[in-house]
C-alpha positions as CSV (number, residue, x, y, z in Angstrom):
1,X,16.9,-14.2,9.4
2,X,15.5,-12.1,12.0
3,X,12.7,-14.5,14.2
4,X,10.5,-12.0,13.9
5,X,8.6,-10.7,10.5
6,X,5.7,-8.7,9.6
7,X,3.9,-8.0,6.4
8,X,2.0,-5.2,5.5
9,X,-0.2,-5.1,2.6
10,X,-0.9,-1.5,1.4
11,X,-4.1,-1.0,-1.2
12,X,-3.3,1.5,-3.8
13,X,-6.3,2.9,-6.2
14,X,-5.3,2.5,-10.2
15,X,-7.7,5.6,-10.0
16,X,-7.5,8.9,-8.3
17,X,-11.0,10.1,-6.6
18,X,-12.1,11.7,-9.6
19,X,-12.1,8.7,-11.7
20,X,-8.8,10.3,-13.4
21,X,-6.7,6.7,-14.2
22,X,-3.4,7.0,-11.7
23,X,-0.6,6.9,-14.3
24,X,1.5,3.3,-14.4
25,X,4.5,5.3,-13.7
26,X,3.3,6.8,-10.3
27,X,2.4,3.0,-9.4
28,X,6.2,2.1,-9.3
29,X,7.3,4.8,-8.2
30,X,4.9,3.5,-5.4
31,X,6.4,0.3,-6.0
32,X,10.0,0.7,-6.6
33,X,10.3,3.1,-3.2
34,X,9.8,-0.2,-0.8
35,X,12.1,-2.0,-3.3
36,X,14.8,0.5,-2.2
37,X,13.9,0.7,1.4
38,X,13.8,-3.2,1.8
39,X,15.0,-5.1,-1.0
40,X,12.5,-6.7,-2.4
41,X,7.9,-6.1,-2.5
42,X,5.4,-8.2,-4.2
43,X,2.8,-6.4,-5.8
44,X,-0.5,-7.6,-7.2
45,X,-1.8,-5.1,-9.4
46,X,-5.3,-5.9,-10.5
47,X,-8.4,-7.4,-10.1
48,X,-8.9,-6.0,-6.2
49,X,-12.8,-3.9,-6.1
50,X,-13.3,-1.7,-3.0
51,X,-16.3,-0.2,-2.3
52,X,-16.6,2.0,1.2
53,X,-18.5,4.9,2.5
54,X,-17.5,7.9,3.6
55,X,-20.8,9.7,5.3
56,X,-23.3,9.8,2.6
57,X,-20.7,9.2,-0.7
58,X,-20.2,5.5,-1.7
59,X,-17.0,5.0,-3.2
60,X,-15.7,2.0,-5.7
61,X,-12.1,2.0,-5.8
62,X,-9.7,-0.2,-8.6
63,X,-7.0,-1.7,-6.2
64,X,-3.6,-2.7,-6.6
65,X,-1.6,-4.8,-3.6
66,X,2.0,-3.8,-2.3
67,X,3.1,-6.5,0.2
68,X,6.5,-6.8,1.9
69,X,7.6,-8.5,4.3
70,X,10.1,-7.1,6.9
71,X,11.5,-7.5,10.4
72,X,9.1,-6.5,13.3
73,X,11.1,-3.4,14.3
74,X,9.6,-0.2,15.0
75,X,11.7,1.5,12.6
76,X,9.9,-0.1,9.7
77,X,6.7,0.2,11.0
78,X,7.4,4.2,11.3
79,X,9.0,4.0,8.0
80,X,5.8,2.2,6.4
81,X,3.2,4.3,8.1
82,X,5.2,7.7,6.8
83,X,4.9,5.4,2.7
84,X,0.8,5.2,3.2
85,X,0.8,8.4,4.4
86,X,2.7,10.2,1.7
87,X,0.9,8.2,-1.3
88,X,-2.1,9.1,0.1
89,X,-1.4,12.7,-0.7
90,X,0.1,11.9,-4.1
91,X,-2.6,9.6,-5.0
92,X,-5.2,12.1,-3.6
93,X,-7.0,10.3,-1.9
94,X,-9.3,10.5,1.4
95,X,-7.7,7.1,2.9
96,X,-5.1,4.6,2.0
97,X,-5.7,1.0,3.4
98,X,-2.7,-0.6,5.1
99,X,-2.8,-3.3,7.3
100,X,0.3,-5.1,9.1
101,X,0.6,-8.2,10.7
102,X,2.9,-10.8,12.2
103,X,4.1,-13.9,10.2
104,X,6.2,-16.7,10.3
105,X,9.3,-17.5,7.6
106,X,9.6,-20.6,7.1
């Protein structure tokens, strides 16, 4: 195992802006497309409330959690800042939440 990992957590809405339900086949497809970059993603997929405010609109978002865990290399972090980005178009959304951060396997 590589020494050095990171794990991003990326928040999907189960709803698009318009309060439209995303359809549980476009969630893994989310899903399944870090499966087959990195062999393997946890995902949590309810029970996550978001609420945020974009100028004067406040939004409440239904979340669903994709986390993997990868080796820090720059590679990946390009490759998982390209997924948010592109979901975030197909999920039509103003902004997809990802954070990243460095962990230890033990």
């Amino acid at each position: 195992m590589s020494s050095k990992w990171r794990r991003f957590e990326v928040l999907l809405p189960t709803r698009f802006d318009d309060g439209r339900d995303v359809p549980a086949e476009l969630l893994a497809d989310a899903v399944n497309e870090v499966v087959d970059r990195f062999d393997a993603v946890s995902f949590e997929s309810g029970g996550i409330e978001g609420r945020w405010r974009s100028r004067t609109v406040l939004y409440r978002d239904d979340l669903a959690r994709v986390v993997v865990d990868v080796p820090d290399k720059n590679k990946n972090r390009k490759w998982m800042r390209a997924y948010r980005a592109r979901w975030q178009e197909r999920l039509e959304q103003i902004e997809i939440w990802m954070v990243s951060y460095p962990i230890d396997v033990e």
